[in-house]
Structure formats: structure tokens, C-alpha cells
PATIKE-434670 format. One record per residue: residue number from 1; residue in three letters; x, y negated, z of N, C-alpha, C, CB in turn. Coordinates in steps of 0.02 Angstrom, whole numbers, padded with zeros to 5 digits. Atoms other than C-alpha are relative to their C-alpha. Glycine has a CB too. Example, Ala and Ser with C-alpha at 12.3 -4.5 7.8 and 13.67 -1.06 7.14 Angstrom:
# PATIKE-434670
MIZA    i   aa     n.u     n.v     n.w    ca.u    ca.v    ca.w     c.u     c.v     c.w    cb.u    cb.v    cb.w
MIZA    1  ALA   00045   00059   00000   00615   00225   00390   00045  -00060   00000  -00050  -00001   00062
MIZA    2  SER  -00042   00059  -00003   00684   00053   00357  -00039  -00055   00037   00020  -00023  -00071
***
This chain:
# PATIKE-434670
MIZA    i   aa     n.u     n.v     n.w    ca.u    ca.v    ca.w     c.u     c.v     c.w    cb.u    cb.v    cb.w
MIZA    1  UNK   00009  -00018  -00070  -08797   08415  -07025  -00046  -00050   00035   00067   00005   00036
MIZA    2  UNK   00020   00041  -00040  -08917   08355  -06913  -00011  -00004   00088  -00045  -00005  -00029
MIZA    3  UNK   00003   00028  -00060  -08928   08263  -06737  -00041   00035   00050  -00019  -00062  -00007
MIZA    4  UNK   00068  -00051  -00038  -09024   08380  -06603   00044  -00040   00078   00000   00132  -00015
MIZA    5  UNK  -00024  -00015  -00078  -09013   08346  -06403  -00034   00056   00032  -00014  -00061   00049
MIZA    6  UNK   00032  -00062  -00042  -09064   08477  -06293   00026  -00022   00067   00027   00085  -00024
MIZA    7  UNK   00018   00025  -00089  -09132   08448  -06102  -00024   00075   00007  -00077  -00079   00023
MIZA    8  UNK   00012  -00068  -00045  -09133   08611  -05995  -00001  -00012   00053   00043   00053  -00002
MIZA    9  UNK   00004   00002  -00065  -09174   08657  -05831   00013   00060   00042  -00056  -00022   00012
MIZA   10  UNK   00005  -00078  -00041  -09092   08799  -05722  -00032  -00012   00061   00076   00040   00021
MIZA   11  UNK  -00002  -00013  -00060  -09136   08865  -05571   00039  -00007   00031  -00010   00037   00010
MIZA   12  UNK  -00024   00040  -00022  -09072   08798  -05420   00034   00056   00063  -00047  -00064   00009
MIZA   13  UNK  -00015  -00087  -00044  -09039   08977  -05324   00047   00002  -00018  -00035   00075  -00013
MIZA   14  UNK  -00047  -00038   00030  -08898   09009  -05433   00081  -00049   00039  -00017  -00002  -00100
MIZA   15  UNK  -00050   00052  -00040  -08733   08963  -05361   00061  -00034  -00029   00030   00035   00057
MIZA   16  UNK  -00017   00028   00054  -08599   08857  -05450   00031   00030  -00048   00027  -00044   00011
MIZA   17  UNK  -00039  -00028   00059  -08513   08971  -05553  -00072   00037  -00039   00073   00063   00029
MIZA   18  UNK   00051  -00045   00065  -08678   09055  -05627  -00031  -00047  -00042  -00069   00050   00029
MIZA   19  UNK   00023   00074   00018  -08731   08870  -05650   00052  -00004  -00067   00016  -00069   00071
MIZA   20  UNK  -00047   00043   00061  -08576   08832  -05751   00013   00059  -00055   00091  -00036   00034
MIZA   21  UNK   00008  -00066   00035  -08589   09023  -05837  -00040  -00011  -00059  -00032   00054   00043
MIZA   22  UNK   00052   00019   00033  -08739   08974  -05901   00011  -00043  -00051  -00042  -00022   00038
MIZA   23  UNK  -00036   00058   00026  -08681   08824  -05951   00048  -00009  -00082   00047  -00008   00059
MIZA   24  UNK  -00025  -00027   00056  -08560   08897  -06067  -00029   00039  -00036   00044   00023   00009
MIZA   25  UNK   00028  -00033   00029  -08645   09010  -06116  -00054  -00039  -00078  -00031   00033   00060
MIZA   26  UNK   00029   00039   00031  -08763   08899  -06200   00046  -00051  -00063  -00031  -00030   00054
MIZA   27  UNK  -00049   00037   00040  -08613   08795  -06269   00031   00032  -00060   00053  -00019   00042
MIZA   28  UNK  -00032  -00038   00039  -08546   08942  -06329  -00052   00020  -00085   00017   00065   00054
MIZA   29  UNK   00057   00003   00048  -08714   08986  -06429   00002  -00049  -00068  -00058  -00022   00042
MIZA   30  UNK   00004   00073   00034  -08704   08808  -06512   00070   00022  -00041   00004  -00084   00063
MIZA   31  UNK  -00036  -00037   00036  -08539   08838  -06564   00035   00040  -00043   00001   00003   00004
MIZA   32  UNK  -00008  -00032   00029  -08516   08986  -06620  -00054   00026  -00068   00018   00029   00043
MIZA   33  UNK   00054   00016   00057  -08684   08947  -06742   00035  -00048  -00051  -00071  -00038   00031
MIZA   34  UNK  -00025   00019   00062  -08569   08846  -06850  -00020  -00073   00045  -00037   00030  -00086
MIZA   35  UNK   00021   00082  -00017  -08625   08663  -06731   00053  -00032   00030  -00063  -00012   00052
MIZA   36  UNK  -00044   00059  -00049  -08524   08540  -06643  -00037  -00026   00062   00017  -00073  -00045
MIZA   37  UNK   00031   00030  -00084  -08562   08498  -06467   00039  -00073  -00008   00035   00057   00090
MIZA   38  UNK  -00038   00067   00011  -08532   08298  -06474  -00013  -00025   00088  -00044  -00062  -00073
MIZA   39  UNK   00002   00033  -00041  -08589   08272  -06294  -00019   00042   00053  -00031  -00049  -00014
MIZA   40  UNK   00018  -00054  -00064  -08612   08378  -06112  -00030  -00037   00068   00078   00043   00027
MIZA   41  UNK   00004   00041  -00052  -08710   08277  -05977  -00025   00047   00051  -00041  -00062  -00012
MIZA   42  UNK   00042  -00041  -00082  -08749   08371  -05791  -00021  -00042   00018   00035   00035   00068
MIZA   43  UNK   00020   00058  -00037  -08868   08276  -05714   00006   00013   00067  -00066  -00021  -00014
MIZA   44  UNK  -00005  -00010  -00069  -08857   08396  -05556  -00103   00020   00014   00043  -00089   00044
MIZA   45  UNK   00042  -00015  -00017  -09002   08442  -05454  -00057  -00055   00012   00020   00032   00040
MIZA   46  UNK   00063   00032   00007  -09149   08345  -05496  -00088   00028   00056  -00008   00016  -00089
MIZA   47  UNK   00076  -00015  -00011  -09354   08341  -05405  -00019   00017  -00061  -00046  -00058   00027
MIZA   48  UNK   00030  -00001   00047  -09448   08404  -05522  -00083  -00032  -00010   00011   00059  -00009
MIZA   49  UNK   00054   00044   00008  -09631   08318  -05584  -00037   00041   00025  -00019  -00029  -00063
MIZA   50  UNK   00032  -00051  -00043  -09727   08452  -05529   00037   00090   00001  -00084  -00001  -00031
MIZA   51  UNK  -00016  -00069   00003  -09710   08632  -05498   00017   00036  -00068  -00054   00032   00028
MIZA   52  UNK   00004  -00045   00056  -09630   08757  -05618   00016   00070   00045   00059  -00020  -00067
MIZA   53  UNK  -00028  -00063  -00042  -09612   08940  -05561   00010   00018   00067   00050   00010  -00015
MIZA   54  UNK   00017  -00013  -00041  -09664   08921  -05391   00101  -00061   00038  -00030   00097   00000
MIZA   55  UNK  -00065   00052   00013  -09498   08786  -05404  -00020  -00081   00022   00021   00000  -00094
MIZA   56  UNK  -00008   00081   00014  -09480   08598  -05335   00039  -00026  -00030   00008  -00034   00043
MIZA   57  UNK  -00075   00012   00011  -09295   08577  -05392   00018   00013  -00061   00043   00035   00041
MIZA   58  UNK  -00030  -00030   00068  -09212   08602  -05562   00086  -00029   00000  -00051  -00035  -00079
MIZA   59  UNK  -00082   00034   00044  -09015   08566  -05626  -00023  -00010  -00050   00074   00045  -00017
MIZA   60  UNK   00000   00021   00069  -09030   08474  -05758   00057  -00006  -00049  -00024  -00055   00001
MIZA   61  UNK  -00057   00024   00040  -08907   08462  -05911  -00043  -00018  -00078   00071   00068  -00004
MIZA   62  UNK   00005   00029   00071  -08916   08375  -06077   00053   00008  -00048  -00010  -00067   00002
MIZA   63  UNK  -00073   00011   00068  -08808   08424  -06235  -00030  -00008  -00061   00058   00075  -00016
MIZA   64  UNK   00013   00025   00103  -08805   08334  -06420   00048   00031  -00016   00008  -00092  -00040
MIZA   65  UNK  -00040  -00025   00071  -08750   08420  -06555  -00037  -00011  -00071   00013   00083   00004
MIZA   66  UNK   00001   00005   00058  -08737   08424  -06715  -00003   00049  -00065   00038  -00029   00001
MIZA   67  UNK   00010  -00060   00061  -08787   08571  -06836  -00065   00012  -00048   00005   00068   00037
MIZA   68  UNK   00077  -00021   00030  -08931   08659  -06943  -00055   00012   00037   00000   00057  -00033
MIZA   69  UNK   00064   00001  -00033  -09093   08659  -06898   00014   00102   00012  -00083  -00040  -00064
MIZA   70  UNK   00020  -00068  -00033  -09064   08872  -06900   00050  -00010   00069   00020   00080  -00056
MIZA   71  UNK  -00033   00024  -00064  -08947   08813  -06747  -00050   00009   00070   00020  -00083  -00012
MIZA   72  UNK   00045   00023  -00057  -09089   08750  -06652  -00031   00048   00015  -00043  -00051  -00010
MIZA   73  UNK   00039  -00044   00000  -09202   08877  -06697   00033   00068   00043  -00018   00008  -00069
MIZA   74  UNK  -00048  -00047  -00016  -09077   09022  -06636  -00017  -00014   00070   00076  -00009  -00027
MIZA   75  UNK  -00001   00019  -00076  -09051   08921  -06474  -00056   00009   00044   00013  -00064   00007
MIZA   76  UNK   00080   00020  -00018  -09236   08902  -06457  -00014   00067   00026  -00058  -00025  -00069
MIZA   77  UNK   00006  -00068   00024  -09251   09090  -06481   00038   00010   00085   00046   00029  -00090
MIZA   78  UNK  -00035  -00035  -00069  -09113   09137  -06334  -00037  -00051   00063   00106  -00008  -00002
MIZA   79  UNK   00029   00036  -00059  -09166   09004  -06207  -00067  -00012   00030   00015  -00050  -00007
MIZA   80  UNK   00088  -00018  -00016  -09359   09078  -06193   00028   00076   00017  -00074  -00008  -00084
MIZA   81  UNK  -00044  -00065  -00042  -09257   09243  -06138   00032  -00013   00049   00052   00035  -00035
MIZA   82  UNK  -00049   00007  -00062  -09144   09173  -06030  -00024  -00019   00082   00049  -00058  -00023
MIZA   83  UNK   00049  -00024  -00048  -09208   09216  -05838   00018  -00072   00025   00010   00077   00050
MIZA   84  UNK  -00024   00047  -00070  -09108   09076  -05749  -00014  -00078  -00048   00111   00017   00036
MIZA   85  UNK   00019   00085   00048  -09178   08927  -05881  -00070   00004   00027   00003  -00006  -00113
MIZA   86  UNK   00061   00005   00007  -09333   08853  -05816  -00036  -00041  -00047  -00016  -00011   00048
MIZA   87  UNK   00000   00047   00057  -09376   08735  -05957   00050  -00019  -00047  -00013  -00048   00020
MIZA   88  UNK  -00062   00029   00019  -09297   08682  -06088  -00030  -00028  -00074   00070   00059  -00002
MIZA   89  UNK   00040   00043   00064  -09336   08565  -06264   00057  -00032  -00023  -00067  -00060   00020
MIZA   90  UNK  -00021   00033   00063  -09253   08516  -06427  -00003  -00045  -00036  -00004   00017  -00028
MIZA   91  UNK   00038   00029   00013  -09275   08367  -06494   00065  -00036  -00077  -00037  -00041   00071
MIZA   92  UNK  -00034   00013   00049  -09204   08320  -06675   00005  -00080   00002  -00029   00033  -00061
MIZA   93  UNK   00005   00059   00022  -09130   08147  -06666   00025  -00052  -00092   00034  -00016   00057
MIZA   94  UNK   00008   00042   00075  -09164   08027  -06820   00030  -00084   00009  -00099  -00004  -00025
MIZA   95  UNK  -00032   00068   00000  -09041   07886  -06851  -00043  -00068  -00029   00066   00009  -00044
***
């Protein structure tokens, strides 16, 4: 198994339960792919660096896990569908 974090960014319209919907949702994904979620950080409503989607604002969250690379790929896959994600990146960490 290997080490992945993932940094997302919802939209900031949504109100806290679609926030934390989402949220799971995503967890659930991970999960139910056979991974381990080892870590869940909200950073909350962040500036963003410049404009995305006509957007100053993002929620940010960060989760490490731990599964197969088809894990990531999967995730990768739903979270370029998903309306209320404005960014979002995978990044395989190497011990």
C-alpha cells in the first residue's frame, strides 16, 4: 500500500451540511476502494491565489490515506465530476 494525500477545494456557497456531505462522501469513496483514511484536516474557508470559477474563496480539506494507486486513480476520476469541488490534487507520498 501506498501513502497518497489529497488537497481539495469546495465551494464556499454550499452550506454546512453539504460541506460535510461532501466530505463524506469523498471519505466514503476512499474507503470503500479497499484504503484507509489515516488522517482528515478542514482547513475551513481559505483566500484563494487567484481566481477559480469566477471564485475568491475555497474550503479547504486535506486527507492521507493509504491504498492502491487504482484508489487514487478512481478518486481522481469522481472528483473531475463532482460540481461542488473546485480543485483538487493527489500527491503520492514517498517515505
Amino acid at each position: 500500500m501506498r501513502q497518497y494525500e489529497l488537497v481539495f477545494i469546495l465551494k464556499t456557497n454550499l452550506d454546512e451540511e453539504a460541506t460535510e456531505a461532501v466530505i463524506d462522501k469523498v471519505k466514503g469513496i476512499i474507503e470503500n476502494n479497499g484504503a484507509e483514511v489515516t488522517k482528515l484536516d478542514k482547513w475551513g474557508k481559505r483566500r484563494l491565489a487567484y481566481e477559480i470559477k469566477h471564485t475568491r474563496e475555497g474550503y479547504y480539506v486535506i486527507i492521507n490515506f493509504k491504498g492502491e494507486p487504482a484508489v487514487a486513480g478512481e478518486l481522481d476520476r469522481i472528483l473531475k465530476i463532482t460540481d461542488e469541488v473546485l480543485r483538487h490534487i493527489i500527491v503520492r507520498n514517498d517515505d
